[in-house]
C-alpha positions in Angstrom: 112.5 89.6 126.7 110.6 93.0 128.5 112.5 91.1 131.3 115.7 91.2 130.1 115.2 95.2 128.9 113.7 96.3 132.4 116.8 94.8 134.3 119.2 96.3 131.5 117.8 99.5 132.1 116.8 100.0 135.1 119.9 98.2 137.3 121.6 101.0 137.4 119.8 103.6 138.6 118.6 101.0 141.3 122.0 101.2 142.5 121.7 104.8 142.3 118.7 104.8 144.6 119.9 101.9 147.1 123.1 104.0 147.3 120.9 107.7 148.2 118.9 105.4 150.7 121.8 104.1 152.7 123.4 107.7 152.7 120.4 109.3 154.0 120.6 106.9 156.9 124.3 106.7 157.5 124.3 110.4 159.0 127.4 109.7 161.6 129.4 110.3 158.3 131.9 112.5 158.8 131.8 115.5 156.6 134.9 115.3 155.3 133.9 112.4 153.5 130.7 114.3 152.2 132.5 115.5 148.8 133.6 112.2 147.8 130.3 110.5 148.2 128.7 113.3 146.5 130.9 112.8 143.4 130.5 108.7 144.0 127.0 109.2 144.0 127.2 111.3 140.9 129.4 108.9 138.6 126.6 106.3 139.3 124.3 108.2 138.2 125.7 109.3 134.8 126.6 105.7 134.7 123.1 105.0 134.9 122.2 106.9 132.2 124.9 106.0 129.8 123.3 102.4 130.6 119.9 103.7 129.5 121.3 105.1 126.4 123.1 102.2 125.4 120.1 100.6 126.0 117.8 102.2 123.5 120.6 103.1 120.6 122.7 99.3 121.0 120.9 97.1 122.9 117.4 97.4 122.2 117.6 97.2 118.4 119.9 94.2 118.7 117.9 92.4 120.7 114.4 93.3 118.9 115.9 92.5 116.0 116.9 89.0 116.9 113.4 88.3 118.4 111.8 88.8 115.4 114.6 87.5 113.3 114.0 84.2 115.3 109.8 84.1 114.1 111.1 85.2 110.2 110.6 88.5 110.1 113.4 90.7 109.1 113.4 94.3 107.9 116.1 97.0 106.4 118.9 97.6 108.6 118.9 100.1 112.4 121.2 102.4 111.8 122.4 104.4 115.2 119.7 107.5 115.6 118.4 107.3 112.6 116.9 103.6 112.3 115.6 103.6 108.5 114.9 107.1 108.1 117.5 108.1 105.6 116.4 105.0 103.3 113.4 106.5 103.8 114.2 109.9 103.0 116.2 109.3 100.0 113.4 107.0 99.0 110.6 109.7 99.4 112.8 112.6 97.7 112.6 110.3 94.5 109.5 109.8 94.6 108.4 113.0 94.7 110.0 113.8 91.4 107.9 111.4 89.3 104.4 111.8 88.1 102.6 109.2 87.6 100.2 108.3 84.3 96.7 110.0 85.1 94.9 106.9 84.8 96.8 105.2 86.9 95.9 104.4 90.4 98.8 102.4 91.9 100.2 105.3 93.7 101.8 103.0 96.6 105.4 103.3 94.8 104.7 107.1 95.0 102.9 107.7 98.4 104.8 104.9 100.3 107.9 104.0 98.2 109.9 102.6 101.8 106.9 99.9 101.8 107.0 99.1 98.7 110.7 98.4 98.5 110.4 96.4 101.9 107.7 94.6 101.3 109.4 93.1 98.3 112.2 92.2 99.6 111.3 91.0 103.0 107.9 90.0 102.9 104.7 91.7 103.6 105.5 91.8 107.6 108.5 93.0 107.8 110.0 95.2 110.5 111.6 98.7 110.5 113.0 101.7 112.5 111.5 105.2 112.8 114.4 106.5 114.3 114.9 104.6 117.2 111.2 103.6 117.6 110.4 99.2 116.5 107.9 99.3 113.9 106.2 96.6 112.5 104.7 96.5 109.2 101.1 94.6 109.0 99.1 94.7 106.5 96.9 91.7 107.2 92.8 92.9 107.6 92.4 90.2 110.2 95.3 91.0 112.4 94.5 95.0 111.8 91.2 94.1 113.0 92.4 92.5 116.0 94.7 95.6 116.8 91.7 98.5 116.2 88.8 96.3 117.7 91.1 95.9 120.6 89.1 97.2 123.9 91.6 96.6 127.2 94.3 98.6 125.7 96.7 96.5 124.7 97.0 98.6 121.6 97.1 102.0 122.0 97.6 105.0 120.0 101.3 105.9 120.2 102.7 109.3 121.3 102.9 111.9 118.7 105.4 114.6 118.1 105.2 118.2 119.4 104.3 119.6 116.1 101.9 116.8 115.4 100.3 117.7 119.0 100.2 121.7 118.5 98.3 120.7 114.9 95.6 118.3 116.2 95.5 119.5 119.8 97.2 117.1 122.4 94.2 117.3 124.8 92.0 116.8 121.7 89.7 113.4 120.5 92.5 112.0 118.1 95.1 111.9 120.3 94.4 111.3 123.9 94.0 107.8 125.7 92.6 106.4 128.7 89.8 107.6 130.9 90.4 111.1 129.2 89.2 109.5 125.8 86.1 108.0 127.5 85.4 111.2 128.7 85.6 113.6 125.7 84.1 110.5 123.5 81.0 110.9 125.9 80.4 114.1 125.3 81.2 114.4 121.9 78.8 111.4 120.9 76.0 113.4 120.8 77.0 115.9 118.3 77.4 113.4 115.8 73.4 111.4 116.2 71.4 110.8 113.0 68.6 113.5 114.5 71.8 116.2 114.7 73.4 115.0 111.2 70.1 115.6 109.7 69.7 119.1 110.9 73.1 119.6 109.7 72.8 118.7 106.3 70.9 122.0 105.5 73.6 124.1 106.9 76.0 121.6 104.4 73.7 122.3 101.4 73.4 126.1 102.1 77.2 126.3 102.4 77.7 124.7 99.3 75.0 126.7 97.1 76.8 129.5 98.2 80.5 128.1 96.9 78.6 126.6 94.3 77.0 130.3 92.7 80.6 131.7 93.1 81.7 129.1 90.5 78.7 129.6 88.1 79.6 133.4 88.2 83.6 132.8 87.1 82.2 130.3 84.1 79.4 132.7 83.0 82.3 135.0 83.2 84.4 133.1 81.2 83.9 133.6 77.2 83.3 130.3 76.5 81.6 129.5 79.1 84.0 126.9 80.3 86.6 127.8 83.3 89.3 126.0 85.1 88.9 126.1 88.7 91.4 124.8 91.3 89.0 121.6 93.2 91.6 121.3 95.9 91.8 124.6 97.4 88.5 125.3 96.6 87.2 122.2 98.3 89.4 122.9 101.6 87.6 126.3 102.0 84.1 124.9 101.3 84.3 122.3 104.1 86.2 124.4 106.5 83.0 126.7 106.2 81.1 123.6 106.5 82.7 122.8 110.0 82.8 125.8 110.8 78.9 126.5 110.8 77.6 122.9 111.7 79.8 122.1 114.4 80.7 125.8 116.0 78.3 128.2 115.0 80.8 130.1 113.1 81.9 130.4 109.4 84.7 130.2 107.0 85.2 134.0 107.3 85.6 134.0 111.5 87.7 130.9 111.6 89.8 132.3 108.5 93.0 132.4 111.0 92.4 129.4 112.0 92.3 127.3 108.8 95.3 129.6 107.9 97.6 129.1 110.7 97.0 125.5 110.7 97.6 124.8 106.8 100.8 126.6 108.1 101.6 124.0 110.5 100.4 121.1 108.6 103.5 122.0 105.7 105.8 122.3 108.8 104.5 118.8 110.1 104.9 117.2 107.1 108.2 118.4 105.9 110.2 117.4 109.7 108.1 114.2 109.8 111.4 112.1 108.7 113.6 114.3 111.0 115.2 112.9 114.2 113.3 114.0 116.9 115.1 115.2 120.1 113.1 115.1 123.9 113.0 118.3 124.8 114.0 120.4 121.6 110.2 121.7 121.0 111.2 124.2 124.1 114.6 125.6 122.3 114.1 128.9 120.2 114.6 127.7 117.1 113.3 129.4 114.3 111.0 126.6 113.2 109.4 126.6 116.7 109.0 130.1 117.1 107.1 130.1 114.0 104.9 127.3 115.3 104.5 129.2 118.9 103.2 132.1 116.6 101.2 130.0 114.7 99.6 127.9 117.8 98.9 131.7 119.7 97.0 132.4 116.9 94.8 129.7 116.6 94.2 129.8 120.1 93.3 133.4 120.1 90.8 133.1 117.3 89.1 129.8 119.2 89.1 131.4 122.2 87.3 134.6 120.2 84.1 131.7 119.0 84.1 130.4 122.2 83.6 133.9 123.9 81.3 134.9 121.5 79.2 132.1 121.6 79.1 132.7 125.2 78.0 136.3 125.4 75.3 135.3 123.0 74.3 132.9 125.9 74.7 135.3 128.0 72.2 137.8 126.6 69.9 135.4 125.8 70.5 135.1 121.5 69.5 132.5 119.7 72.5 130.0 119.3 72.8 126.4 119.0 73.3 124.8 122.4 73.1 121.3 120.7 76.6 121.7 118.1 79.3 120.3 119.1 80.8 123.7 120.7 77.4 124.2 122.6 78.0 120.3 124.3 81.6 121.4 125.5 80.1 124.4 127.0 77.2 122.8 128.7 79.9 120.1 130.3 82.5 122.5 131.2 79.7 124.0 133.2 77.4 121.3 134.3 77.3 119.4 138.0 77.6 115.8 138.0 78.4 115.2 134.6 82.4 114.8 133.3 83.6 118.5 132.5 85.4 119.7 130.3 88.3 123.0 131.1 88.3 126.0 128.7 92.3 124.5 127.3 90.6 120.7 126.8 87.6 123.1 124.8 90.5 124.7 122.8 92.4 121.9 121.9 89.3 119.7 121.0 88.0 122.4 118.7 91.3 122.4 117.0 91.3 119.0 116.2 87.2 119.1 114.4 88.8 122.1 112.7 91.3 120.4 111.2 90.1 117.0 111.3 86.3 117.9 110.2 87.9 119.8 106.7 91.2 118.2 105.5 89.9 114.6 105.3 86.7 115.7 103.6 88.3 118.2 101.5 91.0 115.2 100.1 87.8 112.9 99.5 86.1 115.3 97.5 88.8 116.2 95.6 89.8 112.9 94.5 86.0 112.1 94.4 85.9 114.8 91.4 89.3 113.4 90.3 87.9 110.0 89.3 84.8 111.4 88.1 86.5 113.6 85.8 88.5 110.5 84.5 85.1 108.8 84.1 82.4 110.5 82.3 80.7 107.3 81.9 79.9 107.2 85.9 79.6 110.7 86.4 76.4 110.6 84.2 74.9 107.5 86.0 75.5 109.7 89.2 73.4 112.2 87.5 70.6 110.4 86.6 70.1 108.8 89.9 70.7 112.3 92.1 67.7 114.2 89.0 66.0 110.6 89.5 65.5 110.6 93.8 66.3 114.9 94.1 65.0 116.1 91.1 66.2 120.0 91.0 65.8 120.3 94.7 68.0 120.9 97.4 68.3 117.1 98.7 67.8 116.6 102.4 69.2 113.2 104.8 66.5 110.8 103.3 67.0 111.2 100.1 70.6 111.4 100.7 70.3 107.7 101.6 68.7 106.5 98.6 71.6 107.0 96.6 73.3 104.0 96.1 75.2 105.0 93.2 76.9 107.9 94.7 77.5 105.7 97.8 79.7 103.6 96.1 81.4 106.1 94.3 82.3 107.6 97.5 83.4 104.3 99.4 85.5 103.2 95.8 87.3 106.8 96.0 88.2 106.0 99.7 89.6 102.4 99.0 91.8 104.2 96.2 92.6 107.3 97.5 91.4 107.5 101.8 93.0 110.8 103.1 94.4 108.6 106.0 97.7 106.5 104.8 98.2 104.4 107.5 97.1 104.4 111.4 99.5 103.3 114.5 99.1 101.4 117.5 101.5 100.6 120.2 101.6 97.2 122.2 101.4 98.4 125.7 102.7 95.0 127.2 103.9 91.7 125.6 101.5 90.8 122.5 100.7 87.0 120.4 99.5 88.9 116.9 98.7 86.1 114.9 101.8 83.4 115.2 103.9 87.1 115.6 104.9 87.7 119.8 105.4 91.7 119.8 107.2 93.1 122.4 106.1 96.1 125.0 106.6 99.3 123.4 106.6 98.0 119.5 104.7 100.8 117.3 102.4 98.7 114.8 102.2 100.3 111.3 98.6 99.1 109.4 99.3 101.1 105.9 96.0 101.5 105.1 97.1 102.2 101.1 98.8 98.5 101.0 95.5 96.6 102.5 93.2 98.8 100.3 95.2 97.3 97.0 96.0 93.6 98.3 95.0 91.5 95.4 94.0 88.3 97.4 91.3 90.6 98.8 90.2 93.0 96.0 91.0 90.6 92.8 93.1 91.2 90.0 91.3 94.7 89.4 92.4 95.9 92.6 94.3 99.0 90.7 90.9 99.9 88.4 88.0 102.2 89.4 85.4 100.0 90.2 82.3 100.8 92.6 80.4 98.2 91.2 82.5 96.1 93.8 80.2 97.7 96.4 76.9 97.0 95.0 76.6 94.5 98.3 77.9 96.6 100.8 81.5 97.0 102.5 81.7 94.1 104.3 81.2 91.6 101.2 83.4 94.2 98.7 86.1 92.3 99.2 87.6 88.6 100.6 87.9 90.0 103.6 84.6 92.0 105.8 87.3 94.4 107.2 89.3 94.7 104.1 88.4 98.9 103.8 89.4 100.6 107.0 89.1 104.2 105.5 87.4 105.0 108.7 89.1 102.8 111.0 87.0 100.0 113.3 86.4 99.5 116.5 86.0 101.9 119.5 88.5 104.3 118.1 86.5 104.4 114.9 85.9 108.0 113.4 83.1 109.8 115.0 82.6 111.4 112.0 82.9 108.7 109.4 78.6 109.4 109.2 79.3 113.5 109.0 82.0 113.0 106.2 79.6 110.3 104.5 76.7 113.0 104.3 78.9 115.9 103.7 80.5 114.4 100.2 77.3 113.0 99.1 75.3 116.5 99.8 78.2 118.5 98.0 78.4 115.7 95.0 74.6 115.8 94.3 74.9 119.7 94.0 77.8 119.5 92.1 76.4 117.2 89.5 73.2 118.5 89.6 74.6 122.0 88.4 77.5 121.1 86.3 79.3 118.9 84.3 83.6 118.6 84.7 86.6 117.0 82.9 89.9 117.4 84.1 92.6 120.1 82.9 95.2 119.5 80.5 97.4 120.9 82.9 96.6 118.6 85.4 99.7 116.5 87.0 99.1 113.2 88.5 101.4 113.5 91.7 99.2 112.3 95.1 101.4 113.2 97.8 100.9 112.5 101.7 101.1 115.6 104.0 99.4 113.7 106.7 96.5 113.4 104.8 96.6 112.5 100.7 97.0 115.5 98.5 96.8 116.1 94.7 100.8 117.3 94.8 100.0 120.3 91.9 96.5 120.9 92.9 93.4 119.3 91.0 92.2 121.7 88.2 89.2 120.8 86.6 87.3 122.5 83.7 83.9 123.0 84.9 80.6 123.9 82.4 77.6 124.9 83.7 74.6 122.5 82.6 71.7 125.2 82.9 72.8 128.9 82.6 
């Protein structure tokens, strides 16, 4: 079948090539002819092209669609351009204008309504079109574990948009391939080691005591005692300080433009995600991408602002940690024998652990809270165990470990509501998946929010809070070892799936040990993805202080 495309696609500019070759040797042509060739030479070549374009809008998704029809897998119908995107659209736009019961946590209708449609009516494979890009649907754990633990590169991450790119940084860990990932992964590694994640949690506990007294002082404040505080946006601030001073040296109130200009991007990200995407149209001056030129200058200007600061503190010999995870960029972009790193692969890496090392831990504490408000019942046994192995104290990495309790909490608020909706791969030559033969250039959807709420892995209770289901680890929580893939597997696993861990559990323990929460009455339960899971409304939750 590649066959049959490559032949489709590519005969005629072939011809257009043989027919250059033979003109650059037939020279005795007279130059009268000259014009007439030119223009000969020109209508194959447009023909060419129209070939290629039929190819992809007509051909393509005729032909896909027939090779999967032919193993029983069907799908909504390719429309021309937009594939299924305004099914989608429409489906998303109602979605968005329902709120679902608080204690309910089947929020697939609301967060993926497209897959929950398709997957009732055409199975739980099933394949669709993201414009005019093949996607298949899988939400089987073993074949997801066959795509992620993939290590020739069979299955690669696909090609993002622009916008997506200026976000997360295209040169950055999340979205490169190849040697290049090798590379970066190789330096990186060592930022994230138990001996450096122990250091780290100090600076995570000191970050949070300081967030943490601003909140006592607005409920002591308060008359009753008792205040309403906004989780979410609080939450995003406190670990973007977090990142900022573990992993650059920085804090919250240097990287403010950054944060800023990227929670800027993100909304435009999230609101063109569904939009046809033109090559080429991220160079026009549109308004929408001269607002995300100013945006990306000005995160680059503030990065490159740590990064020269950090290096005149080198410079004159100051005290600054050479050992972070900007201090390990700098040493390779300067070291002799060793892979290096140029100062544009430094900025764009540092833009995606800005982003990446706040908004996915922000989301999981927020929900974290969310469900802990819902149940006072577990938010008390978290108590007793963080007064029972920290006492009062500020808890350091050992003790951290010792909490079982919390642990599960954490992993059960992932399974429910993990920041990360679904992950992508993209067959890079002809695949067997299963009994399923994918062709080259198919885009693999794994919707992590369908797998994490299969009830022939998780049991009937699959919708309920329930951490007990992780009193004997992840790998036996379910039917399935693989069945929670809030981190991902394999060798594109998160690097900072062990940061994240201890970041939640460090801000949880504090949390609890300090005060005690319920949620508002004002609350609206509306998750939302904006490429990470988002409480919609915000999260407010009345806090009380337990010792004043």
């Amino acid at each position: 079948m590649d066959k049959i495309f490559y032949i489709y696609s590519h005969s005629g500019l072939n011809i257009f090539l043989h027919f250059n070759l033979a003109i650059t040797h037939l020279s005795f042509i007279p130059m009268d002819y000259l014009p007439a060739i030119g223009i000969i030479a020109s209508i194959i070549f447009l023909i060419s092209k129209i070939l290629q374009i039929c190819r992809i809008l007509l051909w393509r998704p005729y032909a896909l669609t027939k090779h999967f029809k032919k193993q029983g897998i069907v799908g909504p119908p390719c429309s021309i351009l937009y594939g299924s995107l305004h099914e989608v659209k429409k489906l998303n736009m109602a979605a968005r204008q329902t709120v679902l019961d608080t204690n309910s946590h089947d929020i697939t209708p609301r967060i993926v309504p497209h897959y929950h449609k398709w997957s009732s009516l055409y199975g739980e494979t099933f394949l669709y079109w993201f414009g005019m890009q093949p996607r298949i649907c899988i939400s089987d754990p073993e074949l997801a574990k066959q795509i992620l633990s993939n290590k020739f590169g069979f299955y690669v991450k696909p090609s993002s948009r622009p916008s997506v790119q200026t976000l997360v940084g295209n040169k950055g860990l999340v979205l490169i391939s190849g040697l290049d990932w090798v590379k970066h992964r190789r330096i990186i590694n060592p930022a994230f080691s138990l001996d450096k994640l122990k250091v780290m949690v100090k600076r995570m506990t000191a970050c949070t005591i300081s967030k943490l007294d601003e909140w006592k002082n607005q409920v002591v404040a308060a008359e009753d005692h008792c205040h309403s505080i906004e989780m979410n946006g609080e939450f995003k601030e406190l670990t973007a300080d977090i990142i900022a001073h573990t992993a650059f040296g920085s804090s919250y109130a240097q990287g403010l433009e950054v944060f800023e200009a990227q929670q800027e991007l993100q909304k435009y990200c999230a609101a063109t995600h569904t939009d046809i995407f033109i090559p080429g149209s991220q160079y026009l001056p549109t308004p929408l991408n001269l607002q995300i030129w100013k945006l990306d200058k000005k995160v680059k200007t503030s990065l490159k602002s740590i990064i020269e600061s950090r290096l005149n503190s080198k410079a004159t010999g100051s005290s600054c940690e050479v050992d972070d995870l900007l201090g390990l960029m700098l040493e390779a972009s300067e070291s002799d024998g060793k892979p290096k790193l140029n100062v544009n692969e430094i900025i764009e890496e540092c833009k995606t652990f800005f982003f990446a090392g706040h908004e996915t831990s922000s989301n999981l504490l927020t929900w974290t809270v969310f469900l802990l408000s819902l149940h006072p019942e577990w938010q008390e046994k978290l108590r007793q165990e963080v007064l029972k192995e920290c006492g009062m104290g500020i808890p350091d990495a050992d003790m951290l470990t010792k909490l079982k309790l919390v642990n599960m909490v954490l992993l059960e608020a992932l399974r429910l509501y993990g920041p990360v909706i679904e992950l992508f791969r993209q067959a890079t030559r002809d695949m067997k998946l299963g009994d399923v033969m994918i062709p080259k250039g198919t885009c693999i959807s794994i919707p992590l929010v369908k797998i994490h709420r299969r009830k022939e892995y998780w049991g009937e209770d699959v919708n309920k809070f329930n951490p007990m289901r992780f009193i004997n680890g992840i790998s036996k929580a379910a039917k399935h070892p693989n069945a929670l893939l809030a981190f991902s597997l394999g060798p594109r696993a998160c690097i900072g799936q062990n940061f994240a861990m201890l970041e939640a559990k460090s801000v949880i323990v504090l949390i609890l040990q300090r005060f005690s929460f319920c949620l508002s009455p004002e609350y609206k339960h509306a998750p939302v993805e904006l490429l990470t899971l988002h409480p919609q409304h915000g999260l407010p939750i009345i806090v009380k202080p337990l010792h004043l």
